[in-house]
N, C-alpha and C positions, 0 to 999 in steps of 0.2 A: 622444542616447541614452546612457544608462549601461554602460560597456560590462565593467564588471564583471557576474558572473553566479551564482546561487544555485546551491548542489548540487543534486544531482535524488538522493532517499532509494526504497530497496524495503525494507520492513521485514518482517522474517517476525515477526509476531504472535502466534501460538501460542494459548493459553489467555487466557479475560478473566479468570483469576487472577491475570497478571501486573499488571494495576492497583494492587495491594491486599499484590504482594510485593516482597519484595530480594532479588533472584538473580542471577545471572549476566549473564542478557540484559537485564535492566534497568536495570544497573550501564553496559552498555555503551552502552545506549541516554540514559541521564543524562549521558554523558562527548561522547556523538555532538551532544549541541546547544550543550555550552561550544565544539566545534570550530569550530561551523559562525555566521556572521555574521548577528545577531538579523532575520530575517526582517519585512516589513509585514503579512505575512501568510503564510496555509500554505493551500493546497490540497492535499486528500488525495482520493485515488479507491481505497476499500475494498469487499474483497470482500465487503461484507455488507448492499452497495444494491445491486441489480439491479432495474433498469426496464425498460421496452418506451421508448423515444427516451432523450435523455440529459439529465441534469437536474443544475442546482447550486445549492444551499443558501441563499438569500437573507435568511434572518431574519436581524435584531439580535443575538437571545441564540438560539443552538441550545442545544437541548435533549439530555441524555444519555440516550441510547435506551439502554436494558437489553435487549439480543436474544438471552438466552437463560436457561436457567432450572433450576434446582437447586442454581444455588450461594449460600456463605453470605449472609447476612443482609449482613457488611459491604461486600460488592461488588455487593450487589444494590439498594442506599439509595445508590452510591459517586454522585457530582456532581461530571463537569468542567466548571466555568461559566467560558467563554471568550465574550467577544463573536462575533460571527459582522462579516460583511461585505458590507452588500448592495450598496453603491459598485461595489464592484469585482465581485460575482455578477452586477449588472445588464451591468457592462463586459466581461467574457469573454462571452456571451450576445451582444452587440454585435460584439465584433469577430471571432467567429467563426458568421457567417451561414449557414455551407455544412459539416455538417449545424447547422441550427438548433437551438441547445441554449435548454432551457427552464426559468424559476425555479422555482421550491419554494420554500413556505412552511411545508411542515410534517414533514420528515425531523428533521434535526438532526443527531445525530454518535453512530455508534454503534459499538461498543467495539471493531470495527478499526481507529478512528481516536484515539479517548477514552485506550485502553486501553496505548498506544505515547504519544500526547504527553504524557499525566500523569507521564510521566519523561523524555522530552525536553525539554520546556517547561514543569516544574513551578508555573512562575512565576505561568501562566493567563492571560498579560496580550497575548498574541497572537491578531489574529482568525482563524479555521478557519474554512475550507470544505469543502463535499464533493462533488464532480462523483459522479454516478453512472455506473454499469456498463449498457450498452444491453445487455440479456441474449440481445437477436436477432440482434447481429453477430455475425461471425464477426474470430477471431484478428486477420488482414491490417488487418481494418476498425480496432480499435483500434489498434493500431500507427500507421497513418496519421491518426488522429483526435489521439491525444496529440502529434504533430509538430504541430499548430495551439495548443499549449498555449505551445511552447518559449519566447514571447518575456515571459513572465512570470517568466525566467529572471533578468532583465533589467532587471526591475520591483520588485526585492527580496520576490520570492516563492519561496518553498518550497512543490516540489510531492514530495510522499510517495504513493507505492502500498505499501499493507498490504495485505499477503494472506499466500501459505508457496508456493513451489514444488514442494514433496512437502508433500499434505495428502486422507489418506485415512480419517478414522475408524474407518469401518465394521470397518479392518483393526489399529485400534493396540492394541497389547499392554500393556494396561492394568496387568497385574501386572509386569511391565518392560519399563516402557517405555526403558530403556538399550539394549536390543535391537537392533542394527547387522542389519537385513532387505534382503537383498541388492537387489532390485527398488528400494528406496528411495533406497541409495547411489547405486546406476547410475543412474537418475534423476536426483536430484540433482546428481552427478557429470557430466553430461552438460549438464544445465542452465547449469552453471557455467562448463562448456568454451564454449559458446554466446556467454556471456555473455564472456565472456573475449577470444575470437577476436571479440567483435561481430557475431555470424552471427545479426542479427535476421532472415533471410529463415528459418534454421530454427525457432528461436524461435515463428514463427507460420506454420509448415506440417505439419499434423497427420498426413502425409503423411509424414514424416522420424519419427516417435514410435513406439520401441519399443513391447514389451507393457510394458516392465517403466515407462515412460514414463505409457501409461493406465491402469496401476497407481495411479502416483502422484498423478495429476489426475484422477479418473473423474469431474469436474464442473470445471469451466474456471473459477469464480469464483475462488477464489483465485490463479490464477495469472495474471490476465488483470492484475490490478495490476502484476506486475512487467512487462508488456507496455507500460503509461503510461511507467513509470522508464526501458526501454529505448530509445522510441522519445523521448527529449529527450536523450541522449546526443549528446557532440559534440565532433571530432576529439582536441580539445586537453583533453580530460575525463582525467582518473586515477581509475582504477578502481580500490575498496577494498571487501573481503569484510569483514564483521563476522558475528558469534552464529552463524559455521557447524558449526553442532549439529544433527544427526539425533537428534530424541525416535523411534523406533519408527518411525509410519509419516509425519509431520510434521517438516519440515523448518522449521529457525528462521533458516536462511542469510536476511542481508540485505548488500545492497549500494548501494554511494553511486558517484554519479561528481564529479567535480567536489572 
């Protein structure tokens, strides 16, 4: 067995603007893949599939799913064409029988995933996959689900969770969004401290969560990715904060171990 092993990424994603610019976050996410040793492959679990069981990606060539809508012309035509990998979709399927995960034909990659490697992995020449979000478990369940992922650690794969730890729209302050919202900080702030000490047991008990906490998350998709990233963590991991920026009520904090 290879006993060398691949970082485990949580990217906070932000806008699918960021495909299409050169900013801050992107700048460090372009530098985050010269670090890191070219991958066979990448698996990412993004907050923007949610299923009833859990499903990963088996096509050839995924498709660039555009999942949302109003913005320009140029990022709305934008194409990440990466092969996909059914080899290896059919083989996690295989080696984790207990829960049975199932293939997909017809997702592809959509701009939680798209919209972070087009500057990670400009190159395009890596195959992507995408494990989906079972939208009927709860917290603990994930957590334990992504511990059956970890030995692909190990197998020159890159697993990434794209989501934001603070990601509330409904509340962001559109005309400044620079706006430092106390609820947002604490949260995030909090988030971080977790993640820090490695206190995954608060991590996933809803039970331990401020208001100012289901402020930040009033829907668990986004945050359920950093849940994957946490639970491959392991003893001998060094933990590295990157893009920790509070937009308003979105958090762009991401973290690497390894």
């Amino acid at each position: 067995m290879n006993t060398n092993k691949m970082p485990v990424l949580f990217v906070g994603h932000g806008s699918p603007m960021n495909a299409v610019e050169s900013n801050s976050f992107t700048k460090v996410w372009n530098e985050l893949g010269k670090s890191i040793p070219k991958p066979k492959a990448i698996v990412c679990v993004s907050a923007h599939w949610l299923t009833e069981g859990t499903y990963v990606t088996a096509m050839g060539k995924p498709k660039t799913i555009h999942d949302f809508y109003g913005f320009p012309k140029q990022l709305m035509e934008y194409l990440y064409e990466v092969p996909g990998d059914p080899i290896l979709a059919d083989k996690i399927t295989k080696d984790i029988p207990d829960p049975k995960l199932s293939l997909d034909q017809n997702w592809g990659l959509d701009h939680g995933t798209w919209s972070v490697l087009c500057h990670i992995y400009p190159e395009r020449n890596i195959p992507v996959l995408q494990i989906s979000i079972d939208a009927t478990k709860d917290l603990a369940w994930h957590l334990e689900f992504t511990k059956k992922l970890s030995y692909l650690r190990r197998e020159e794969v890159l697993i990434i969770g794209s989501g934001n730890l603070v990601h509330n729209l409904g509340l962001y302050n559109w005309k400044n969004p620079d706006e430092i919202l106390p609820w947002a900080k604490e949260a995030n702030d909090t988030f971080k401290t977790w993640i820090s000490e490695n206190n995954t047991k608060a991590f996933v008990d809803s039970d331990r969560f401020t208001r100012a906490m289901f402020t930040a998350i009033p829907t668990a998709e986004h945050y359920i990715p950093a849940i994957y990233a946490l639970g491959l963590r392991e003893p001998d991991d060094k933990l590295e904060f990157f893009n920790d920026v509070l937009n308003s009520s979105i958090s762009m904090t991401g973290f690497r171990f390894g």
